[in-house]
Structures are given as C-alpha cells and as structure tokens.
Wavefront OBJ file of the C-alpha trace (Angstrom):
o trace
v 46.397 33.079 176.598
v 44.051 31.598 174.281
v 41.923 34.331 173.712
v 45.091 36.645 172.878
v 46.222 33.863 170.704
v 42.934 34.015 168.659
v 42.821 37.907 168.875
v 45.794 37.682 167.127
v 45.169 35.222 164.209
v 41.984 37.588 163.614
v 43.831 40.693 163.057
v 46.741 38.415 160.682
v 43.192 37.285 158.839
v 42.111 40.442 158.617
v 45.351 42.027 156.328
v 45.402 40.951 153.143
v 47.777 38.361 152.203
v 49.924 40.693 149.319
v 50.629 43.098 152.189
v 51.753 40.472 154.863
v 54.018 38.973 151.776
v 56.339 42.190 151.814
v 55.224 43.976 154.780
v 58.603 45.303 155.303
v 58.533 48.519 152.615
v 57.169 52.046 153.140
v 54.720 51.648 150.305
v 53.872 48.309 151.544
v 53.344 49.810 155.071
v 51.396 52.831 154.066
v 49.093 50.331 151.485
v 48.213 48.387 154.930
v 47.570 51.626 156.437
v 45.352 53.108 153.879
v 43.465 50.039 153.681
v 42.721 49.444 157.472
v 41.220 53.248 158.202
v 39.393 53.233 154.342
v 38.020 49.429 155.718
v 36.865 51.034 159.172
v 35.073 54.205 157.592
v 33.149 51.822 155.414
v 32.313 49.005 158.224
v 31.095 52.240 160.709
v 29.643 53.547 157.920
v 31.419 56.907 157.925
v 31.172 57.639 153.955
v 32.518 60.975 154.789
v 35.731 59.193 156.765
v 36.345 56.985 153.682
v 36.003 59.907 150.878
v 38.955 60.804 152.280
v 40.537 57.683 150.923
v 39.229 58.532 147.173
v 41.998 60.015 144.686
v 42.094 63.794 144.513
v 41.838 62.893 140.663
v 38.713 61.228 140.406
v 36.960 62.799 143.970
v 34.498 65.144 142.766
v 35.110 68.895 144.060
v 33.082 70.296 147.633
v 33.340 67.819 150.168
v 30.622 65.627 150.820
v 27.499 66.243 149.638
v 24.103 66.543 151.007
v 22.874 64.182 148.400
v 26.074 61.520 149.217
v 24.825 61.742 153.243
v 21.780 61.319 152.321
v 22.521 58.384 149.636
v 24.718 56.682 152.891
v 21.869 57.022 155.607
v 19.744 54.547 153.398
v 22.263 51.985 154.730
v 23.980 50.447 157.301
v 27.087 48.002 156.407
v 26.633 44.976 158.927
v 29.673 42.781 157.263
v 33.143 43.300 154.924
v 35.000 40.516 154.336
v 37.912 40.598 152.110
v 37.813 37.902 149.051
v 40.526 38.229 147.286
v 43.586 40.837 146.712
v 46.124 40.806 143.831
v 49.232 43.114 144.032
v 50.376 43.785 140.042
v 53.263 46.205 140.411
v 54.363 47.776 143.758
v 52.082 50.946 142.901
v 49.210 49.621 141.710
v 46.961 46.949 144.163
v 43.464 45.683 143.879
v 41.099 43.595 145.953
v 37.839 42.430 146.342
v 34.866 42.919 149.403
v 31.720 41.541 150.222
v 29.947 43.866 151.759
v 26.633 42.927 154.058
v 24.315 45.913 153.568
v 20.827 46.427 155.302
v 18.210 48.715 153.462
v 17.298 50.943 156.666
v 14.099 51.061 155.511
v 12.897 47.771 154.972
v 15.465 45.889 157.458
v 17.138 43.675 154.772
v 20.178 42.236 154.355
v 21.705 41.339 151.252
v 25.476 41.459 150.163
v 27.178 42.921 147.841
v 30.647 42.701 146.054
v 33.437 45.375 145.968
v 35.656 45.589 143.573
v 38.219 48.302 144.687
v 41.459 49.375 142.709
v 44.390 51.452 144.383
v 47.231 53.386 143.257
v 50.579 54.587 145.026
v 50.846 57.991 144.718
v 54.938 58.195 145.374
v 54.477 62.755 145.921
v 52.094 62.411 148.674
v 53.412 58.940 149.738
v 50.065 57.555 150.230
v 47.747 55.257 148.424
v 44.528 56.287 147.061
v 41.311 54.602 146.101
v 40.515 55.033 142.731
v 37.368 52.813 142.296
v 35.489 55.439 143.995
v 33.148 54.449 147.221
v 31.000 51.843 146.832
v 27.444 52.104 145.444
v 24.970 50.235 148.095
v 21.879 50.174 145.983
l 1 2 3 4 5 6 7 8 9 10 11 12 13 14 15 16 17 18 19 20 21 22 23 24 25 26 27 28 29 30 31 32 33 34 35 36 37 38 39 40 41 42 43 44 45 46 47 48 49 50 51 52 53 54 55 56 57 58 59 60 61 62 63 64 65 66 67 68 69 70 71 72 73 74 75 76 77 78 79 80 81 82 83 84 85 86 87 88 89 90 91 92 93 94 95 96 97 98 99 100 101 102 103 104 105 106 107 108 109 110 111 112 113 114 115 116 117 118 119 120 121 122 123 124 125 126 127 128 129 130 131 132 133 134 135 136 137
C-alpha cells in the first residue's frame, strides 16, 4: 500500500502544477500530454522522438539530421526536473528544466537550465514546442 501510495505522489510531482490546476479541458489535457512524451524523449535521450514535439514553424525542413544525431550522441541526460511552469493564456504555457547532462566523452556531469515555451495550436489540436530542443553544450 505504501509503495503505491508513494508511486502515486511521484507521478502528481511529476505534472506541473498549471496543468493539475485545470486538468479538466481538452487543451489542458493534450498540454499534459505533449509535455509527458516531449519530457520522456529528452530523459531517454531520443532527440529524434522529441523533434517531433518542435513547431512545424520553427522545425527546420528534412528530418533529423546527421549533424543533430551526431550533436545528441555527445550526451546522455541523467536528470530533468521541472522548476517552475507559468500558464499566461490558455494557448500559450512556459516552464523551466534542469537538465543533468554527462559529456560522453569525458564522464561529467553538470546541469543545465531549460527554458521551454509552448503554444496551442487549436487546427491540429496539439501543443507545440517552440523554444526548439535544448542545446547540451
């Protein structure tokens, strides 16, 4: 019992606090959505996964590159921790990450702060990233 009790108070921790607030909408639904698979690409480190996540306004053109795989093998996300999160309008939500990052090559750890911005996108009826993925360097 305890251990389902603290299985759950993990997962409540792990939503951010703006989407728990109204959690009843679509658009609040689809924000927690978005943010849980964009939040598992990153932590698994599947850069490709999470490009997905990036608005089809700002995403550059060809898929993911050879250079961006290459750029994402340098590193391997070991923490992300939401900070904060502010919700300004119902289409428009922000938060901020601290990302643990080890340099594969030299097998340190340092962190690193990520400040992502989102936006509604009421056609598609999805939220998109449109901060871009996070540089690791």
């Amino acid at each position: 019992m305890f251990t389902k009790a603290l299985f759950a108070a993990l997962m409540l921790a792990l939503l951010p606090a703006p989407v728990l607030a109204a959690g009843s909408s679509k658009n609040d639904k689809a924000l927690e959505a978005a943010l849980k698979v964009y939040g598992n690409a990153v932590r698994w480190n599947d850069f490709e996964k999470a490009r997905e996540s990036v608005d089809p306004l700002i995403r550059p053109p060809g898929g993911f590159s050879d250079a961006d795989e290459t750029y994402y093998k340098q590193f391997q996300v070991s923490g992300y921790l939401l900070k904060s999160a502010e919700r300004t309008d119902p289409q428009t939500y922000s938060q901020r990450v601290e990302l643990r990052i080890i340099d594969v090559a030299s097998q340190t750890e340092r962190t690193k702060t990520d400040r992502q911005t989102w936006r509604y996108d009421p056609v598609a009826k999805r939220w998109w990233l449109t901060s871009g993925l996070p540089k690791l360097d």
